[in-house]
N, C-alpha and C positions, 0 to 999 in steps of 0.2 A: 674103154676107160670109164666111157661113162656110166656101162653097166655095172662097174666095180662100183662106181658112187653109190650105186643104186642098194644093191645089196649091202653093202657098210651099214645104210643109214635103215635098213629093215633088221637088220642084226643088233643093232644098237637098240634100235625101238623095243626090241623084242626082250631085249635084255635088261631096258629102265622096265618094263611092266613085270617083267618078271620077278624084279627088286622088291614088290610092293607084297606087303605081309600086313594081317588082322590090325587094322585102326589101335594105337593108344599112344599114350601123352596128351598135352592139355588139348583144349580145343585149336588153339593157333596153330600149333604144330603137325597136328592131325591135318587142318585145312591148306598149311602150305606143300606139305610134303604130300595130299593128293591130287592137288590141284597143277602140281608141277609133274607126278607122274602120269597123270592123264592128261595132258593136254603138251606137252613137251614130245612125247613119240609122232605124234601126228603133223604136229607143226613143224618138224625136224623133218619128217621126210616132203613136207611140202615146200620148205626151203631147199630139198636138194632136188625137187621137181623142175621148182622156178630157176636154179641153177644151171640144170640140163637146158631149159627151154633159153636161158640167155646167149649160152654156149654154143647152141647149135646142133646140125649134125655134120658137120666135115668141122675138120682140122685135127688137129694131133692136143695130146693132155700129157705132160710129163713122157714124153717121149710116145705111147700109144697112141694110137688111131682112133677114134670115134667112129660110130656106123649109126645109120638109119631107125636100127632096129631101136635100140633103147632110146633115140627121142621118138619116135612113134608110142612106145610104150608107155612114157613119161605123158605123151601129150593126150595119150587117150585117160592116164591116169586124173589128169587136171580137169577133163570133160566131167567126168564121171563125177570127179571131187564137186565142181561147178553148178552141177547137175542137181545131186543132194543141196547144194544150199537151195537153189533157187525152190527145189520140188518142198523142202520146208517151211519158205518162206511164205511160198504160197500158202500152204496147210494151216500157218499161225495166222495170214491176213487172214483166212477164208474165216477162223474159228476167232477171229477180234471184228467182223465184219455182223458174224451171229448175234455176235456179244452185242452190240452195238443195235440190234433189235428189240432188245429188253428192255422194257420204261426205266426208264432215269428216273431218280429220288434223290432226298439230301436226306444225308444219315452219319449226324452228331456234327453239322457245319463238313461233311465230306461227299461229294459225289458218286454214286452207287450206280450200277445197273440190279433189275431186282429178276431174279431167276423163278418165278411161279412153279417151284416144285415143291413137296414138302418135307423132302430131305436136308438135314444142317449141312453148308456149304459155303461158304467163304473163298476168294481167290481172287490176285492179282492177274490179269492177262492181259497179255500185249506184246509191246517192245521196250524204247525207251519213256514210253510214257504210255502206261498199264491202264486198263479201265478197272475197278473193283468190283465185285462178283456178290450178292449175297445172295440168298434164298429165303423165301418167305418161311419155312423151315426154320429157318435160324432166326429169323424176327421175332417169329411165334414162341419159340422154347429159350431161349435164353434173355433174361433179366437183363438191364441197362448196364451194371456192373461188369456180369461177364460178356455181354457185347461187346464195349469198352477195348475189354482184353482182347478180343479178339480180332477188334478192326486196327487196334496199336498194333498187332501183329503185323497185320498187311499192310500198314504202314512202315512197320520196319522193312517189307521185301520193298516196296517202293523210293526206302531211302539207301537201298543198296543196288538198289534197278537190277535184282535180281533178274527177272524176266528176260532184260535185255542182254544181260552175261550169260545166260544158261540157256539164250541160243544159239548161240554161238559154241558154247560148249555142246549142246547138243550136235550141232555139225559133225565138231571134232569126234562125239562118242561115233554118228554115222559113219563115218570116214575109217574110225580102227576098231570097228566091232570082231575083225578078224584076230586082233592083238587079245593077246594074255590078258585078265583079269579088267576089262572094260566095264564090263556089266558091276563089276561088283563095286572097283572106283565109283561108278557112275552114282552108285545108291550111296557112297560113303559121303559125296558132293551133295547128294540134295538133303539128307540127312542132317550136315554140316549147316546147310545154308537152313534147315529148320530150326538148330540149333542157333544160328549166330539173329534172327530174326524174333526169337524167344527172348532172347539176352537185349537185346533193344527195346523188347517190350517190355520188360520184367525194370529196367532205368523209371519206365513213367510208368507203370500201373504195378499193382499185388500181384509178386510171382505169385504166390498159392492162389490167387484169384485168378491166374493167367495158366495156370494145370489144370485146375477144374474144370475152366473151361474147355480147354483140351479132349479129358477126357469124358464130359458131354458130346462136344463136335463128332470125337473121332470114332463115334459106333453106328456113326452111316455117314455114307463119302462115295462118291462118283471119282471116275478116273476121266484125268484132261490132261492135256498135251504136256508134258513133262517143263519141255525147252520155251514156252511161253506162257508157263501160269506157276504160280506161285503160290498153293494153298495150305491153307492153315490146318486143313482135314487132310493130306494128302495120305491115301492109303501107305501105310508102311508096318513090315513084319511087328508083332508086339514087343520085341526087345527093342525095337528101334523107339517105340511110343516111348517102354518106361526109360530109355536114356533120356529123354526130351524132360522126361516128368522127373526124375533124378536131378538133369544140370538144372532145374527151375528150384526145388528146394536145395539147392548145393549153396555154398556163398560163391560171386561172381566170380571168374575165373581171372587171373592176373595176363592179360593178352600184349603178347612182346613179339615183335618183328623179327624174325633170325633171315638176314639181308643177305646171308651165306648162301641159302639154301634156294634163293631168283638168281642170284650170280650164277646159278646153272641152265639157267634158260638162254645165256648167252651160247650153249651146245646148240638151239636149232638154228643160228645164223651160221655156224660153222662151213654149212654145203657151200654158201656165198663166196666164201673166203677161197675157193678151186676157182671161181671165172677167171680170175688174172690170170691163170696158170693155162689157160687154153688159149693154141693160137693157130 
């Protein structure tokens, strides 16, 4: 029986990612509907993991038998799951531990670490409490104004603790890279969160001061760990840029909560709701 759980909730998963079709509507709606469909398959079957593992492997479910095999299978599944976290955690202290080599400075009443390269570079890294990133690169080429713009930026990933959400999402991407359309949610999310960190900064400083800067930064950019840095260059396809540089000249977008659309996250506790039913 419990193999039957198993396969349901791989069927299901398979089948919310498969739901997922080209990004549009406003930004709110873009960001909840793929933030529930990437991270809902994966948490659904790890609730029906924990499920199996509370259950056991003897006794009867709804009249069937249970066997060995599928909590075996379940339990190597949660190693593995465990495994990934731990194997990224590492990755992000090791690359917050680098960071944390770099001379410290104060830049604009803000604490900086200073990167001695001479590429523009910007970025939040860490967890819940991010160190900031520049590069002499960036010190050197852009003016007080659009510096400005662009340490508001990484102030906005710091006041959404982006860093800290996205790795944990990043987990989740490890975990169902095997799932239908991962990769692509995955860039729709950081994308998003480019966007929703643009829109914070654009409140306190000149959007158009806040694109231009933009499009200075982003014609050299290094690649850093996705799930614990948060940058303002962060390499991305050129339609991705000019969306960024569009919602920045656009007027602000009117952001409304559809509370319909989380009342479906109440589907990954679902597996929980089978423990009574085994005895």
């Amino acid at each position: 029986m419990h193999l039957v759980m198993i396969l349901l909730a791989v069927a299901l998963s398979y089948g919310l990612r498969w739901s997922w079709i080209e990004p549009s509507g406003t930004w709110a709606e873009r960001w909840q509907r793929s933030l529930l469909l990437f991270a809902l398959p994966p948490l659904m079957l790890l609730m029906t993991a924990l499920a199996v593992l509370c259950m056991g492997p003897q006794g009867r479910m709804l009249g069937l038998h249970t066997d060995w095999f599928s909590y075996w299978l379940v339990l190597g599944g949660v190693g593995v799951a465990l495994g990934f976290c731990l194997k990224l955690a590492v990755e992000g202290w090791r690359s917050l531990q680098q960071i944390r080599t770099y001379p410290q400075i104060n830049l604009q009443a803000t604490s900086a670490r200073l990167l001695d390269k001479p590429i523009l570079f910007s970025a939040q890294v860490g967890f819940w409490q991010p160190e900031l990133v520049v590069s002499q690169g960036l010190l050197q080429t852009l003016n007080p104004n659009h510096l400005n713009a662009v340490l508001t930026h990484e102030q906005g990933h710091a006041y959404y603790r982006d860093t800290f959400w996205f790795f944990w999402l990043g987990w989740l991407r490890r975990l169902s890279f095997w799932l239908p359309n991962t990769e692509a949610l995955w860039q729709e999310l950081l994308v998003l969160r480019e966007l929703r960190a643009d829109r914070w900064a654009a409140e306190r400083v000149d959007p158009l001061l806040l694109a231009e800067s933009l499009l200075i930064v982003v014609s050299t950019s290094i690649a850093a760990p996705e799930s614990i840095c948060a940058a303002f260059s962060q390499p991305a396809p050129r339609n991705r840029l000019q969306e960024r540089i569009d919602a920045l000249l656009e007027a602000p977008p009117s952001i409304q909560s559809n509370s319909w659309i989380w009342s479906w996250g109440i589907l990954s506790l679902l597996p929980l709701m089978a423990i009574p039913l085994h005895n």
